[in-house]
N, C-alpha and C positions, 0 to 999 in steps of 0.2 A: 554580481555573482549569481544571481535571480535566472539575469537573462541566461548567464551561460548554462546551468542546469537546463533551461527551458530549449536551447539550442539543442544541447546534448541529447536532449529527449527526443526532438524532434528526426536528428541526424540517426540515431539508433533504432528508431520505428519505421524511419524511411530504409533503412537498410532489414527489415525484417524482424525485428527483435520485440517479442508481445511487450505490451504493457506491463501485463501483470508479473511477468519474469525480470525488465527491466526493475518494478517497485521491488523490488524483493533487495536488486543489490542497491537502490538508494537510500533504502531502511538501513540495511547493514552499513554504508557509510557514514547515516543519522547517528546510528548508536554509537560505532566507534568514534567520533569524532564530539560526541555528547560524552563520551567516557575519556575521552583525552583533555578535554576541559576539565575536566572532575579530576583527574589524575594527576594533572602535572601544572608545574606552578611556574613555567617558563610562560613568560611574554610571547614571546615568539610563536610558539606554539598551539598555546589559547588562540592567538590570532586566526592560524594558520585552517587551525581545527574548526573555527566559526566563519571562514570564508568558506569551506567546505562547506560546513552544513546550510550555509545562505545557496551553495550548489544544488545541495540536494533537495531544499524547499522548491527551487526552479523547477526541479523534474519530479517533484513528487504531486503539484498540483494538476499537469496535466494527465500525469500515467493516472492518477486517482479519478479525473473527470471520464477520461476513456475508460477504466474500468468500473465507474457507477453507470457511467451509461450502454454499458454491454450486460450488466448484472441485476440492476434493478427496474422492474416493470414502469415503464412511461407515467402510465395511469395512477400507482401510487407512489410516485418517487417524493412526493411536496410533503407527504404522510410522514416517507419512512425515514428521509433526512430532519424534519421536527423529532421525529423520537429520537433519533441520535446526537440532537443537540444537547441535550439536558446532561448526559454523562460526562460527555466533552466537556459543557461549564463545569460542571460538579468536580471534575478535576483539573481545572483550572482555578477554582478555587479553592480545592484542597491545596494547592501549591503554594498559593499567594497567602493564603492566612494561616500554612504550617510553620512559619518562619523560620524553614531550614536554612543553612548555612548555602551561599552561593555553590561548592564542590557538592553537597547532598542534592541540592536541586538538579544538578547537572544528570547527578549520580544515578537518581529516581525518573529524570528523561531518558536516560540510557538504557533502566531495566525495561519500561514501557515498550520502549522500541524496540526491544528483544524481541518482548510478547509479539508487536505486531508483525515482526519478521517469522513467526510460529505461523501466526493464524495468515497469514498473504501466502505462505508456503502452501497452506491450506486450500488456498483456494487458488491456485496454481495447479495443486494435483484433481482438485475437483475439475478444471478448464479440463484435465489430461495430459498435463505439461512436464509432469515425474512421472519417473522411471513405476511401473508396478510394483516393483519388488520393494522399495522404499515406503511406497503406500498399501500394497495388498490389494490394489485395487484391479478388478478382472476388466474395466470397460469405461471410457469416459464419462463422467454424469452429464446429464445434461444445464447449460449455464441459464437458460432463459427459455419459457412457454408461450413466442407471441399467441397473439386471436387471431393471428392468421392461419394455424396451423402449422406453422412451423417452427423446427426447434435451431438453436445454434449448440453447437457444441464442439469448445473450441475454436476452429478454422470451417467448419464445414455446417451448411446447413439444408436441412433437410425435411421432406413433408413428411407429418406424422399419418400415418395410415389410421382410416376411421376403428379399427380394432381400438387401437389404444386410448379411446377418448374417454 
């Protein structure tokens, strides 16, 4: 199920479809399908629901490797992935030594994945990828400041004029 997520990902980004828009609907299948485990106490189902989310693990590690390496600076990436390991364990042992019941574990991976369907939305409209009117937002921000002088943002990129430096 790994591969076919990693298929799918692949087949969807050859056909035009960003990363970062892709992650957005593999989260939302993570959660509902984390929430259907939680939910429902058919066999079938459970099954069904965790052959999905082995789907979504496939396409959620490479949409995430293309979106850390569109977003985070080359030069501190080894930095800013160490800081982010610590929270990630921290709640991975929050989970393992809360000894909730198999449905609440499920229950508390589903709400997670909510959040991170919030904050990917986030930075989705940061890319420029939502409507204005949803974000309020008047101009694309920009996603990354190489040393070369040049910015990407979004799909386009562009030389930053010495004014701006």
């Amino acid at each position: 199920c790994c591969m076919l997520g990693t298929s799918v990902f692949a087949i969807l980004t050859s056909m035009g479809v960003r990363p970062s828009l892709l992650l957005v609907s593999v989260l939302m299948l993570s959660a509902a399908s984390c929430l259907i485990i939680a939910q429902t106490s058919n066999d079938t189902m459970s099954y069904t629901a965790m052959l999905l989310f082995e789907a979504c693990i496939g396409a959620y590690y490479p949409a995430m490797s293309t979106l850390k390496g569109s977003v985070v600076p080359e030069d501190q990436r080894a930095a800013i992935y160490s800081v982010f390991r610590l929270p990630l364990n921290l709640v991975v042992l929050l989970n393992l030594f809360s000894n909730l019941r198999f449905e609440q574990s499920f229950g508390v991976c589903a709400v997670m994945l909510a959040l991170s369907i919030v904050l990917q939305l986030r930075v989705v409209a940061w890319e420029g990828g939502i409507s204005h009117a949803v974000w309020r937002s008047k101009e694309p921000r920009l996603i990354l400041k190489r040393k070369d002088s040049t910015v990407v943002d979004g799909n386009v990129t562009r030389e930053i004029s010495e004014k701006h430096h």
